[in-house]
N, C-alpha and C positions, 0 to 999 in steps of 0.2 A: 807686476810686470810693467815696464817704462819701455813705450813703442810711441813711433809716431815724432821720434825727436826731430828738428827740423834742420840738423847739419849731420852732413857724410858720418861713416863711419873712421873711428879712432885709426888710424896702423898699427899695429903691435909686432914685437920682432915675429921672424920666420918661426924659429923656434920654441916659441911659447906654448907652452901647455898647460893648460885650464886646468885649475885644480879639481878635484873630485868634490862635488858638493853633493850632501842629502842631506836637508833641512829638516826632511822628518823623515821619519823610516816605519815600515808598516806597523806601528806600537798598535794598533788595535785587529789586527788582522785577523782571525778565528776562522777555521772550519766548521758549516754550519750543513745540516742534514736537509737534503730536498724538501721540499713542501707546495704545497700548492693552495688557493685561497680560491673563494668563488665572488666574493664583493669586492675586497680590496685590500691591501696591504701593504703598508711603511716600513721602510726600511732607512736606517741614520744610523750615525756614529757613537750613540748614546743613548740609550732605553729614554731617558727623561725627551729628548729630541722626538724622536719615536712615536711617544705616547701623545706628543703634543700633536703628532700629524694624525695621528687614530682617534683621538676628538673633535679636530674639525671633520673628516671625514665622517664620523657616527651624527652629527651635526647636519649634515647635508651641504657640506662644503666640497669642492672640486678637486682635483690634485694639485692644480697651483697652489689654492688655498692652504691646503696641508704643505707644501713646500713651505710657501712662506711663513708656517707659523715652525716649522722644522728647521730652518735656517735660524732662524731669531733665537729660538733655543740653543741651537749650536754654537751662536756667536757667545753665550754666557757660559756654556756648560765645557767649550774644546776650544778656547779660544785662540790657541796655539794653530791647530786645523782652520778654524770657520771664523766669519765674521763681518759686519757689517760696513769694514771699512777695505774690502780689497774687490775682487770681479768676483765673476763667478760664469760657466754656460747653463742656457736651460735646452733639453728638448721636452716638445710637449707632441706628446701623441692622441687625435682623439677617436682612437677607431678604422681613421679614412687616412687622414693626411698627420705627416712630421712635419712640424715647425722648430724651427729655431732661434733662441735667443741671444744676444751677445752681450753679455754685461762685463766684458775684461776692463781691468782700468784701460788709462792712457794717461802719457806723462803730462805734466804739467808744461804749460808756457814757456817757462824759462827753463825748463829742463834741457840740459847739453852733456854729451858722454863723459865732457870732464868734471861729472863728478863724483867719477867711478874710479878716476884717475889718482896718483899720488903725487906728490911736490918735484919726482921725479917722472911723471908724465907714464908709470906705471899703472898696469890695472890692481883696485884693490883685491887683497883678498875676501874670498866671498864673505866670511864673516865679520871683517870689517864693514863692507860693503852692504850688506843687507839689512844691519843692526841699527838703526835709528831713521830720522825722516828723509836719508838721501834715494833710498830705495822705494819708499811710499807714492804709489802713484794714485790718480782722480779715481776714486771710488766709483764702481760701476753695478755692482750687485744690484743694490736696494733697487736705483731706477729702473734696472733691467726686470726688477719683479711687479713693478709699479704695471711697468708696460704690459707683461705676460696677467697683470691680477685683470687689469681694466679687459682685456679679450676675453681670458675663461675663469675668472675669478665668480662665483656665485656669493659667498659669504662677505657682511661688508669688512673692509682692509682694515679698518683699527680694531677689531675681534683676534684679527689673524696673530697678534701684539699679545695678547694678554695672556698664554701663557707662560711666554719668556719674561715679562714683566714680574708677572705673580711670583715665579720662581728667583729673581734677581732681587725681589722684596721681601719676603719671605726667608728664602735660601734656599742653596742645592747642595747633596753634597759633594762633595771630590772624588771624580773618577780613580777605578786605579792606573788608568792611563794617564789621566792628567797630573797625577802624584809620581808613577814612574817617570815621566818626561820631565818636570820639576828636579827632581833630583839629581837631574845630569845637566839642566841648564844652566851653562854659566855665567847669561849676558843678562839675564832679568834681573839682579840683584845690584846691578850699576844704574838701574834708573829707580829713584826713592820712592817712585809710585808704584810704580811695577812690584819693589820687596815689600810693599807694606801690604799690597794684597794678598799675593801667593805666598810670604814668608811667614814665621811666626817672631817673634822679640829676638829671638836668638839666630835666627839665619837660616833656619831647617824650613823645608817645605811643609805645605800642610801635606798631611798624611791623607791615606784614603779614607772620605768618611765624613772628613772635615767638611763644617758647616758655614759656606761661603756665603757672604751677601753682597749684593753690587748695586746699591740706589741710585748710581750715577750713569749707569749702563739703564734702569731701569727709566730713569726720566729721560732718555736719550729717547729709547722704543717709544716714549709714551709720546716724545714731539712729534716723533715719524707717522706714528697713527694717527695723531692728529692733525697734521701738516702734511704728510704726502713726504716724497722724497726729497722735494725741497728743504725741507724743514734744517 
């Protein structure tokens, strides 16, 4: 999201209607049966995600803690959904009081509406518009978790890294979410990085199951643990 730009808003005719956007649609969505727990319990978009926040917490890690190692997994395993390079909110409840956190991006400097605009002083359409770095705004997540780890964080922050690491070294494998969404994306196959990951020689998605590795994601986490958000 790009807010905070620092000139007026565009005019667009009277008439203009925003086209219909949903950039994702509930691909993971499932009916699941009441339950109840008496220690604790994780809940994520991905069992692998999941499992990561049910071992810091067996650990004697806090629920930040578990967020943050649940997040870092979701940025390898959904990355379509989660990730290391957009905002995110936190609340955190400890019993007594809500807190909240705000990690949304914000635009960049030189960011101005016309670059939403077209040669004709048009808005683009949203798929134009969203699809490479005009729509990328200052990454806000990580530091927002930085800031939530240093308050209720117990376990130390580059722990919180290793098991999305391990699994981005190693490998995971491919949801069938992440394989259904694949199949209908049509803009990932126009950036040579983007197909050489998710594609196979031929142009086909990997299928469910497929056995992905990402060391370049993995030495990303590993700066972050070890530098802070700075990094």
């Amino acid at each position: 999201m790009l807010a905070a730009c620092a000139t007026g808003p565009t005019p667009v005719p009277l008439n203009y209607i925003a086209p219909s956007a949903q950039p994702e649609a509930a691909t993971g969505s499932s009916t699941k049966p009441g339950w109840a727990t008496r220690n604790y319990a994780v809940a994520a978009a991905n069992p692998l995600a999941t499992d990561a926040g049910r071992q810091v917490l067996a650990a004697g890690g806090s629920a930040v803690d578990a967020a943050i190692a649940v997040q870092m997994v979701l940025a390898l395993v959904e990355p379509q959904s989660s990730g290391i390079g957009g905002g995110a909110f936190l609340l955190h409840f400890d019993g007594k009081t809500t807190q909240a956190f705000d990690g949304r991006e914000t635009a960049p400097a030189a960011a101005t509406p016309a670059l939403f605009l077209d040669d004709k002083g048009q808005p683009l359409k949203f798929t134009d518009a969203v699809v490479g770095g005009r729509s990328v705004g200052v990454p806000g997540a990580v530091a927002m978790l930085a800031q939530a780890h240093a308050q209720h964080g117990k376990l130390p922050w580059a722990s919180l890294f290793q098991p999305a690491i391990t699994l981005a070294t190693q490998g995971f494998a491919v949801s069938p979410r992440m394989a259904a969404l694949l199949a209908v994306e049509p803009h990932l196959k126009k950036d040579p990085v983007a197909a050489a990951y998710f594609y196979d020689a031929a142009g086909k998605p990997w299928p469910a199951g497929h056995v992905l590795r990402n060391p370049e994601l993995a030495a990303v986490l590993q700066g972050i643990a070890d530098r802070g958000p700075s990094a």
